[in-house]
N, C-alpha and C positions, 0 to 999 in steps of 0.2 A: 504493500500500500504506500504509494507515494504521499509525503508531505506535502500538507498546503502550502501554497507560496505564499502566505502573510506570516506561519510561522515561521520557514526559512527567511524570512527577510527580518521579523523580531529576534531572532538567532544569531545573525549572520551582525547584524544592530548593536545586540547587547556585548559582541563580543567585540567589535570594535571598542565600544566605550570602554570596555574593561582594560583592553590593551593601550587605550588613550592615557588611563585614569593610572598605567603603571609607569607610562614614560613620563607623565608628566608628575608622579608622586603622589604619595598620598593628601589629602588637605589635613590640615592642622586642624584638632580638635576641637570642637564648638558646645561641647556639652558638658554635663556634670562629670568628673574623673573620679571612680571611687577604685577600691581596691578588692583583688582578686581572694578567694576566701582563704584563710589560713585557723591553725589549731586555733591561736590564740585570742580567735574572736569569740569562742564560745566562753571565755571568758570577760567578756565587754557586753555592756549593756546598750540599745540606742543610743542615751546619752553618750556615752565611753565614745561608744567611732564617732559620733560628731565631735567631741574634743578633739577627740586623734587624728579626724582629719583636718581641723580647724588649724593642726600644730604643724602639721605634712604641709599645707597651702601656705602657714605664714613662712615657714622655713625656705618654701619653694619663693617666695617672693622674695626673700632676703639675699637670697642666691643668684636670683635677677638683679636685685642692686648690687650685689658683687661684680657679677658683670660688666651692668654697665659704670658703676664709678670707677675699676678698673680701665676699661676703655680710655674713658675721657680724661681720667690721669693716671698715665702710663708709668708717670716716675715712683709711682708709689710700688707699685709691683717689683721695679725694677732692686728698691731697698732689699727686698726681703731676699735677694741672688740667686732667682729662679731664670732661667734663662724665655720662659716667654709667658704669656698671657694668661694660655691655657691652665700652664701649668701651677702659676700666683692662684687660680680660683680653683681648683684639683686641691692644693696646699690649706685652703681657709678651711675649703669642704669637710675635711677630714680633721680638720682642726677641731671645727664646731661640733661633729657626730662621735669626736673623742673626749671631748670638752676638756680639750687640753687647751690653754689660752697661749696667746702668742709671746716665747722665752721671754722679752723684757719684761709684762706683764705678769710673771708667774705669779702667783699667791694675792693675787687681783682675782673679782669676778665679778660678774653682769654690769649694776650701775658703775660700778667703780672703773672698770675698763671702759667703758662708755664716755665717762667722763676724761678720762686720760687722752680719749680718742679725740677728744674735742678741744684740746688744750692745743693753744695757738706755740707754744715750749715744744711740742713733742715733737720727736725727728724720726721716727721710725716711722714704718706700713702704717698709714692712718687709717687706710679703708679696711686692712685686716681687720684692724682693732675694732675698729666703727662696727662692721661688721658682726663682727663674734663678741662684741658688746651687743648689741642688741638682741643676739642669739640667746646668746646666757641668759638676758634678762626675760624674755620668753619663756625657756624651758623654767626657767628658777619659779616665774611664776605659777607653772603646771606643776609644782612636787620635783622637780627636779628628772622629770620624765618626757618621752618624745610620745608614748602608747601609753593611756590610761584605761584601767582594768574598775572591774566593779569594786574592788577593795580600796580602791582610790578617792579619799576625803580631798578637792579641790575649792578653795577659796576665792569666793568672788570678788571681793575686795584685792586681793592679790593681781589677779586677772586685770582687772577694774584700772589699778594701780601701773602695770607692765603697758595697757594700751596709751596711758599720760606720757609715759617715759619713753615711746615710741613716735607722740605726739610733737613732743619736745626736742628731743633728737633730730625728727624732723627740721623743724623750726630753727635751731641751730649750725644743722648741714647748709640752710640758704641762707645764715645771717652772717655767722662768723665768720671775721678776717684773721689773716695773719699782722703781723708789724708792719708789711708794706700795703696793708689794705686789700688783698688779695685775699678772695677767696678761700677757707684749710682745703676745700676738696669742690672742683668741677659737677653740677649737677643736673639742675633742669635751665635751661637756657629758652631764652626770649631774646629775639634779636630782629632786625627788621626780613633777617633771610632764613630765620630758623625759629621755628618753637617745640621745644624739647620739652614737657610736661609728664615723661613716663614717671621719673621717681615719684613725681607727687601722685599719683595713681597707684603706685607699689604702696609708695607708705598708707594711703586710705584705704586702701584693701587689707593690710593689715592690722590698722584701728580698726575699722567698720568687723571682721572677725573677732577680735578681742572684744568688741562692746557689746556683742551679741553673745559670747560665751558668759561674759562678766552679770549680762541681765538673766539671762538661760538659769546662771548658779544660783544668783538673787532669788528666781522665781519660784527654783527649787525647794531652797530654805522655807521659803513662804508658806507653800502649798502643804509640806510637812509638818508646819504646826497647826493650816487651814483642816487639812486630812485628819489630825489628830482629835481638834474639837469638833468637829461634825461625826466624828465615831463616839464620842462622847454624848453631843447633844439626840443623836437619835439612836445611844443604846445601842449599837452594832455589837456584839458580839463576833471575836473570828472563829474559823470551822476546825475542829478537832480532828474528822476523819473528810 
């Protein structure tokens, strides 16, 4: 039995597009990214993987302004005697997911390198430090963890607190100069032939997640004492068998 000619021709169609759709790449993802099942989520709660993943996306952003304030000031990488780009943002990486801070800063952590990173005096990798300053202050605010499990007491004030100092940070990467009035680090630029506005969009994304986990815990608390007197007020008894 011969095939119709309009399925031969949806066939012959689909397979062009396919072979279109491989020379020219795939397209960059446009949707939700979550992650593939593993043991350890049978121990997390809903709440649990939205933190965890709220900690995956700000870290993923942080690793974007790694990037680009790499970029845009080359000389900074160039301190730390890595011999190329790649390799400066490879080095923080690992830096941050070992939470080993950067040698000058040792027995330093989150605000405190943060702050150092921002001192117009300091001569070393300032985008490391800026960097893995902000990291630490993140994870510090989560328990000192990247994956939070049901055992996990997290504090929303803490939270709450980490999104200001991310706020700030901000606010100080576009304000502060050095001695000669210069910029400490290259970032979003407005110019009559350019307007560069990512970081300010990295760092609201990172507020805008922290303000939402920080209300998420608040509401938490709430409900737990709301829960508690409405089992009181109508007599609830819990079930035995």
């Amino acid at each position: 039995m011969r095939c119709p000619r309009w399925v031969a021709w949806m066939c012959a169609s689909g397979s062009l597009l396919w072979l279109a759709g491989c020379s020219l790449g795939q397209p960059e993802a446009v949707g939700p990214e979550s992650e593939t099942m593993s043991m350890d989520q049978f121990a997390q709660t809903d709440f649990n993987r939205t933190v965890t993943l709220e900690i995956r996306d700000n870290l993923d952003s942080l690793y974007s302004l790694l990037d680009k304030l790499y970029r845009r000031n080359p000389r900074e990488w160039r301190k730390a005697g890595v011999s190329t780009q790649e390799a400066a943002v490879a080095r923080v990486r690992k830096m941050i997911e070992t939470r080993t801070p950067p040698a000058d800063l040792s027995g330093l952590r989150d605000i405190q390198i943060l702050a150092v990173s921002l001192d117009p005096a300091y001569t070393r990798d300032r985008v490391a430090a800026f960097i893995y300053g902000l990291a630490d202050t993140l994870i510090a605010a989560h328990n000192d963890k990247t994956r939070i499990y049901v055992s996990d007491v997290l504090h929303g004030q803490r939270v709450y607190n980490a999104a200001r100092n991310v706020e700030a940070a901000a606010w100080l990467l576009a304000s502060r100069r050095n001695l000669a009035g210069e910029p400490l680090l290259l970032a979003n630029e407005i110019s009559p032939t350019v307007t560069n506005l990512s970081f300010e969009r990295e760092f609201g994304a990172i507020i805008g997640r922290l303000d939402l986990i920080a209300n998420l815990l608040g509401e938490n608390d709430r409900r737990i004492g709301i829960n508690y007197a409405q089992g009181l007020l109508f007599f609830n008894f819990l079930p035995v068998r």
